[in-house]
KEKE-708704 format. One record per residue (C-alpha): x, y, z. Coordinates in Angstrom, 2 decimals, m for minus. Layout:
BEGIN
<<X Y Z>>
...
END
This chain:
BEGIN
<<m37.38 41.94 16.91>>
<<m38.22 38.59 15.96>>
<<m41.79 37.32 15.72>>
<<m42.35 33.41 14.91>>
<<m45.81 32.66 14.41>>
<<m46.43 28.75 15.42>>
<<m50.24 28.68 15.04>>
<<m52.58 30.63 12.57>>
<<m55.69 30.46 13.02>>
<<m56.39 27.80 15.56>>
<<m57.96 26.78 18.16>>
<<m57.58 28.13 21.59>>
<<m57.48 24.07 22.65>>
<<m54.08 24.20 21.01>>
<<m52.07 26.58 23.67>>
<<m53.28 24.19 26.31>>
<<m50.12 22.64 25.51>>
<<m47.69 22.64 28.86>>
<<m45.11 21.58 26.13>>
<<m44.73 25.26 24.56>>
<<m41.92 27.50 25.50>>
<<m42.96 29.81 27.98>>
<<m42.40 32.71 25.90>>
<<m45.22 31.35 23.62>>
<<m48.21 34.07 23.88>>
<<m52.38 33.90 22.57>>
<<m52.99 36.56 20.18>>
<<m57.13 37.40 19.20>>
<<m57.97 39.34 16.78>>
<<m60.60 40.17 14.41>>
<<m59.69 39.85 10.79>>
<<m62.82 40.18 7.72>>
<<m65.54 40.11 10.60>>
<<m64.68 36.43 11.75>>
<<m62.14 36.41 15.44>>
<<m59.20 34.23 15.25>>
<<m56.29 33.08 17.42>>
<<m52.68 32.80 16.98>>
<<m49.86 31.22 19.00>>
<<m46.62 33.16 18.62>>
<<m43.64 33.22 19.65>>
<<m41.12 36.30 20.15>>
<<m37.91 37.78 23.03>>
<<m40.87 39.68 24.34>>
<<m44.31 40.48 24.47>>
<<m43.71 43.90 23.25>>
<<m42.27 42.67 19.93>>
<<m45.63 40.42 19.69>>
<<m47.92 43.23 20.51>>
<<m45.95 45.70 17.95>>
<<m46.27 42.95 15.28>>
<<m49.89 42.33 15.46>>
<<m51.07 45.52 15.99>>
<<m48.79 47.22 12.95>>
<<m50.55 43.98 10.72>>
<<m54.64 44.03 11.96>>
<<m55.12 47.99 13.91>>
<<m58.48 48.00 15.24>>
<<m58.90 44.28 14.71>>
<<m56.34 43.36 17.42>>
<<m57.95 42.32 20.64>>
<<m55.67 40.48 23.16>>
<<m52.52 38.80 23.68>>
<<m51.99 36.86 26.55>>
<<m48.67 34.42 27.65>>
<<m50.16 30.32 27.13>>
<<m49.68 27.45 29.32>>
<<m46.25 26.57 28.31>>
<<m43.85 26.00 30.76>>
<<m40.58 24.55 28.90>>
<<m37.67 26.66 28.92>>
<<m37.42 28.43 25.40>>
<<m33.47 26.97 25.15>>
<<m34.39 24.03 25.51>>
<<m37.66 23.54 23.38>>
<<m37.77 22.29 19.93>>
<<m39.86 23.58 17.27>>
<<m41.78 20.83 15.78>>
<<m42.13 23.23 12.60>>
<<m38.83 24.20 12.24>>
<<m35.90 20.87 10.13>>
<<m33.39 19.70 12.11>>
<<m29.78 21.16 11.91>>
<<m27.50 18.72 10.31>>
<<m24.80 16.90 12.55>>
<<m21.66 18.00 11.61>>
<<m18.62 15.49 10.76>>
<<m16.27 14.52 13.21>>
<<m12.59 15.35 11.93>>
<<m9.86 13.00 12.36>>
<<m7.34 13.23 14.80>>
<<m3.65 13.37 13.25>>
<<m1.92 9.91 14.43>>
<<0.19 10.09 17.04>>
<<2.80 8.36 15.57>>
<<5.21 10.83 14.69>>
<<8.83 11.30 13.69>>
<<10.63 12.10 17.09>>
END
């Protein structure tokens, strides 16, 4: 179960977005009176709903899947560094003893 959140506390404006993975979901929920809403993504809803509800309870309200509609392999998290490249090795020469 892995839960990334990309948004805290934003605006629902934000998961307009048709550049979010498709497994990107709206969470609202009520946290110290005030409603917020939270862009997260996780494998499944499930693993969203079980992560919000076990945090706010009674504050949760909805989740629902955003506008997104890039393929999850193939987005990249603006959030998240960039791997580093790794070094090409040499090839041995071919110019061996025969």
């Amino acid at each position: 179960m892995t839960v990334t959140v990309l948004h805290e506390k934003c605006d629902l404006k934000v998961a307009d977005n048709k550049e979010l993975p498709y497994s990107a979901y709206i969470i609202q929920y009520e946290h110290e009176g005030t409603i917020h809403h939270d862009i997260a993504l996780g494998d499944k809803g499930v693993d969203i709903f079980d992560h919000y509800y076990d945090k706010y309870k009674k504050g949760f309200k909805w989740l629902k899947q955003s506008q997104g509609l890039v393929s999850p392999k193939l987005w990249n998290n603006p959030n998240q560094p960039e791997k580093p490249k790794r070094k090409k090795r040499k090839k041995p020469s071919a110019q061996g003893e025969i």
